[in-house]
N, C-alpha and C positions, 0 to 999 in steps of 0.2 A: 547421422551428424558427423562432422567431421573430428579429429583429436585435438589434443592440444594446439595453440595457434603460438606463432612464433615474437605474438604483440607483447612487450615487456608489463613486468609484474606491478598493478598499480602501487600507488606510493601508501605505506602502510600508516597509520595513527593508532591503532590496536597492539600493544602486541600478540605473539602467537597466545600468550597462556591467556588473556583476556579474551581474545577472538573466540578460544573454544569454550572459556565459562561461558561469554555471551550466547553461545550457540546453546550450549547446554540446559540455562536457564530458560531462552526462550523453544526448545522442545522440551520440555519439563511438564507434566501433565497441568492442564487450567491454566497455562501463562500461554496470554496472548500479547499483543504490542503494547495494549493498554496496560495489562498487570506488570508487563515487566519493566514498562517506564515507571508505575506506582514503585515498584520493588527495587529498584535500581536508586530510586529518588532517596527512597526512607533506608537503605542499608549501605547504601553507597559505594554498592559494587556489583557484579555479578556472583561474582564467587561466596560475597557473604549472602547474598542473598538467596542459592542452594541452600548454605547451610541451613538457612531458617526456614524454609518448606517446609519441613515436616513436622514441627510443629506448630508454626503458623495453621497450616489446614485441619491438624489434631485440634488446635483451640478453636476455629470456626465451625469443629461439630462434625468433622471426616469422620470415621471410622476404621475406614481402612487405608495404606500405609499409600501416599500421594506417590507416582512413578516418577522419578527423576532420570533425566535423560544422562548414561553415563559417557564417562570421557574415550572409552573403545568405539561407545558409536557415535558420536561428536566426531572423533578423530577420523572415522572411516566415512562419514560425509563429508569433510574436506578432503578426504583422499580423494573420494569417486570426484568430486569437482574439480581437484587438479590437474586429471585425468584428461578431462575434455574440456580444460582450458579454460572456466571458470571462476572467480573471484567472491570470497564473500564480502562484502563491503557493509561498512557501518554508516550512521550519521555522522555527516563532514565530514568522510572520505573520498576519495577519488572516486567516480562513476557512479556514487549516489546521486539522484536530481536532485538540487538543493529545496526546489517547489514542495518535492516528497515528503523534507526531513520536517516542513511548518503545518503538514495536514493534520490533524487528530486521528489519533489512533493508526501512524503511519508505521510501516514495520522498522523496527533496529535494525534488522539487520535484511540486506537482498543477494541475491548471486546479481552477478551479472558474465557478457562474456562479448567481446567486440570491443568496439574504437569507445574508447570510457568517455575519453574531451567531450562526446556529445552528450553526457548526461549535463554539464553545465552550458550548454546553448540553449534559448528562447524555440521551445519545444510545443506543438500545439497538436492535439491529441485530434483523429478521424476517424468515427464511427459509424456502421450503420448495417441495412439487410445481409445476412448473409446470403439468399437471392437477390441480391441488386438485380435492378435494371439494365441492361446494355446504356442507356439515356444516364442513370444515377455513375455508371463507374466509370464511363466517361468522363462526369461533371469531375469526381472524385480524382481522375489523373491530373485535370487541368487546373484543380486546385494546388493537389500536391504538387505539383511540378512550380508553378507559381510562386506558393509559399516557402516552397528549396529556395529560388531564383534569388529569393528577398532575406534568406539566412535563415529561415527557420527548419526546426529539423521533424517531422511528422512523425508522431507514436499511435499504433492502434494494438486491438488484441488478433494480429495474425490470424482470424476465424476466414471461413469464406466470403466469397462477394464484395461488400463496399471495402470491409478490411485488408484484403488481399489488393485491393489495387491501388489504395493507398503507400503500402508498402513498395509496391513495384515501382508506382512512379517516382520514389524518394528515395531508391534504394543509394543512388548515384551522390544526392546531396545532402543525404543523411534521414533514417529512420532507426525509430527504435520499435522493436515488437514487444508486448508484456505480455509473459504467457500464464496459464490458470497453473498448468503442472510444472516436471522439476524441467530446468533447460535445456535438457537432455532430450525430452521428452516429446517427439512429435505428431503436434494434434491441428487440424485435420492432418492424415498420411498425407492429402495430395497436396501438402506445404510442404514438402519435407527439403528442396530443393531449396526452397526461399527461407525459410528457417535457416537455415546452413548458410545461405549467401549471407543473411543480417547477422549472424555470430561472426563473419568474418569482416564486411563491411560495414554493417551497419553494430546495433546495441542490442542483447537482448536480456531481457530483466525478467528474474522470477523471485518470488518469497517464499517457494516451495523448495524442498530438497531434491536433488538432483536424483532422477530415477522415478520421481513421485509422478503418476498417472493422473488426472484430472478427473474431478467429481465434478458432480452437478454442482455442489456447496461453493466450488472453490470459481467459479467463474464471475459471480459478483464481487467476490473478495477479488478478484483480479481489475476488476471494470473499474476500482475506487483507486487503484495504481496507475491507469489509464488516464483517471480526468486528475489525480492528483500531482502527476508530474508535471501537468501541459498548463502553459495558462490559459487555455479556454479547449473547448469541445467540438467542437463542428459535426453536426448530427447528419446524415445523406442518408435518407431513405428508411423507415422505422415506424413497426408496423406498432399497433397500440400497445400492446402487451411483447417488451422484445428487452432483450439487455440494453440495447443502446441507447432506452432511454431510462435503465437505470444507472447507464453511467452518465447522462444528463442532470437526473436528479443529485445525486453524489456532486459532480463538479458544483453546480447549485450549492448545496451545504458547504464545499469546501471554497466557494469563493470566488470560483473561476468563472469565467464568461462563458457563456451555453448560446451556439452558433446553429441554426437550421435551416435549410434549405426544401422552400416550400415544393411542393408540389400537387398534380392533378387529384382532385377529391374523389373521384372515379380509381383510385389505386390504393387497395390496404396499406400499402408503402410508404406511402404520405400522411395516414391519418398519424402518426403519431410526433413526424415533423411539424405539420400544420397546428395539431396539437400545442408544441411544444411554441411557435409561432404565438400563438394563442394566448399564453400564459407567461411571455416577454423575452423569450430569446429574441436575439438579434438576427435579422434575415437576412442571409449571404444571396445572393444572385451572381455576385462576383468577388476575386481573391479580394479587392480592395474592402471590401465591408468587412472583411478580417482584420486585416493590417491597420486600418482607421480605427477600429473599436479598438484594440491592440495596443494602440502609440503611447497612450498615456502610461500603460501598465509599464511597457518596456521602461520606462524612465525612473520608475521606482523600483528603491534600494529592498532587498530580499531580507527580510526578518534572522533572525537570530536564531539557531538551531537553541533546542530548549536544553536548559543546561544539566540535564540527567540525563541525558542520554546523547550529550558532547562526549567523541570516544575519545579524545584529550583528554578529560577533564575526571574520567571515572577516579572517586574517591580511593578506590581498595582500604579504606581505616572503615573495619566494621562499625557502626554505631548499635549500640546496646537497647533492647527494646524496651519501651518507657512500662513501668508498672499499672497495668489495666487493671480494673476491678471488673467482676461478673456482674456488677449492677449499670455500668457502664457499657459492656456490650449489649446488656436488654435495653438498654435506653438508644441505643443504636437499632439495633433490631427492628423497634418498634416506631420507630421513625421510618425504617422502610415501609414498602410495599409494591403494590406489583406497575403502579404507576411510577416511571423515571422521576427522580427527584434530583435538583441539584447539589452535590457536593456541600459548596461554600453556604449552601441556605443549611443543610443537617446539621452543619457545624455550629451553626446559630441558633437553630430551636433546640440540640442537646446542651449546648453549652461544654462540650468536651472540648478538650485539647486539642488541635488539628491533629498534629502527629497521633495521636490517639487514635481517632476518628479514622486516619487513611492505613494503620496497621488493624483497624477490627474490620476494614473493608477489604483488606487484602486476605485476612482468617474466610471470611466468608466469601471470598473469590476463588480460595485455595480448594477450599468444601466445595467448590460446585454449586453454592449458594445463592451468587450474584450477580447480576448483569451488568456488565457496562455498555454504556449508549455514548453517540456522541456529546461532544458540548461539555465533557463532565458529569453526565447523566447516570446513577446507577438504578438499579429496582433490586426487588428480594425475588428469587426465585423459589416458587412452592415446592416445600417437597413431595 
């Protein structure tokens, strides 16, 4: 990958000492995007909400002492990203996708590292076999190229096959890659060339820390950044059981339009488009059955970034945590179970105080307790 690029520093709304609580808090052992919007919300900061870890997760039943991520290794991940030309970006900053900031459970905070403008252009995400077809990655150039023509900017996850030549054909009119590991980090090796070109022409986004290698875990967690920035999905070629159509299903939850391009029933490739054909995507044949499904969306106004995790707006005045009683966490407790339950309904059959309610979720989130689901949805986890 190449070094530092010479594209100026996007426009900041964080300051620096917020940027590295934020960071801090969300590598903090058990906060994920979901806890740390809960904890952001109810303390009204980043930094106060460090300080209250460790006993938050002590009342939820820890034992032993929660890892908080400290400010030498916070500070030395924005180093290594400065390094190779990286940005960390928050909610309602420059090169965030604004689609990203209204998903559930979308990250605080991203890298990114390329031409930022295109994170606020009408972005439509291209999926599919990592053995495409020579038939399927053809289809996918003549899309992409198409959909550039008409302004839009093509995002897939850089894998091989349908991904890879999505990319190629949009490199010119804009594409973003979202990768699993840090942006640094080059997966498959024989992208390494085209990773580098989209860091300099195109956008490339990760939620990972720069240097961080790719897991198996971490490639769905990538695929929902995928269909969450684009407004719709375009599925080319996708075998029954494959990522591309669990980033199908994701856009599906997140509201996007889910795009498939039929194919021969004689081909494992297709059963999972045909599939997906099946159960009401809209069938491309041609760029226009994008663009027409498309027009209406384009015309409407984008949602409000949620106002705890506006990085304008972060409070820093700690708020004081409201007096709980142990008879009130068993009444929570026991309202859980291993079944997701809505929020706003627990709140109704305990009869507790919301605030109440979303600080003995966050003890028991802390502990390794808890799950969260989307929509709002938490369960108890067994120990």
């Amino acid at each position: 990958m190449a070094g530092a690029s010479n594209k100026p520093e996007p426009e900041r709304r964080l300051s620096d000492a917020q940027r590295l609580a934020w960071l801090r808090l969300l590598r903090s052992e058990n906060v994920g995007p979901a806890t740390f919007r809960a904890l952001v919300n109810q303390f009204g900061g980043a930094q106060a909400a460090i300080d209250a870890l460790p006993d938050l997760s002590r009342r939820g039943g820890r034992t032993q002492a929660i890892r908080l991520c400290s400010i030498d290794d916070a500070a030395a991940e924005l180093a290594r990203a400065k390094r190779i030309g990286a940005y960390l970006v928050a909610h309602g900053e420059r090169g965030y996708p604004p689609a990203l900031a209204h998903t559930d459970g979308s990250p605080p905070l991203i890298y990114v590292k390329g031409r930022l403008e295109l994170a606020d252009m009408p972005i439509i995400s291209i999926v599919g076999a990592r053995n495409g077809s020579a038939a399927g990655q053809k289809f996918t150039r003549q899309i992409a190229n198409a959909l550039g023509l008409e302004g839009f900017v093509i995002a897939s996850g850089l894998a091989r096959g349908i991904d890879t030549a999505a990319h190629n054909a949009s490199l010119d009119a804009g594409t973003i890659a979202v990768v699993a590991g840090g942006i640094d980090v080059v997966y498959p090796p024989e992208n390494a060339d085209l990773q580098e070109a989209i860091g300099e022409r195109g956008l490339l986004i990760s939620e990972r820390s720069p240097g961080h290698t790719p897991r198996a875990k971490d490639f769905p967690r990538r695929n929902r950044l995928i269909s969450g920035i684009a407004l719709g999905v375009v599925v080319i070629e996708a075998a029954q059981r494959s990522g591309s159509l669990i980033t199908a299903r994701m856009a599906g939850e997140q509201g996007r339009e889910v795009f498939a391009v039929p194919g021969s029933p004689l081909d494992p490739r297709a059963a999972g488009t045909n599939n997906l054909l099946k159960q009401g995507a809209t069938l491309v044949a041609a760029p226009e059955d994008i663009t027409e499904a498309l027009a209406p969306i384009l015309g409407r106004p984008a949602g409000k970034t949620p106002r705890e995790l506006s990085s304008n707006e972060e409070q820093e005045v700690p708020r004081p945590l409201p007096d709980i009683g142990q008879t009130e966490r068993d009444r929570v407790i026991e309202a859980l179970g291993p079944s997701p339950i809505d929020i706003d309904e627990m709140i109704r059959c305990t009869g507790i105080e919301t605030r109440k309610v979303h600080i003995i979720l966050l003890e028991l989130d802390l502990a390794g307790r808890l799950q969260r689901h989307p929509r709002q949805l938490v369960s108890l986890i067994d120990p």
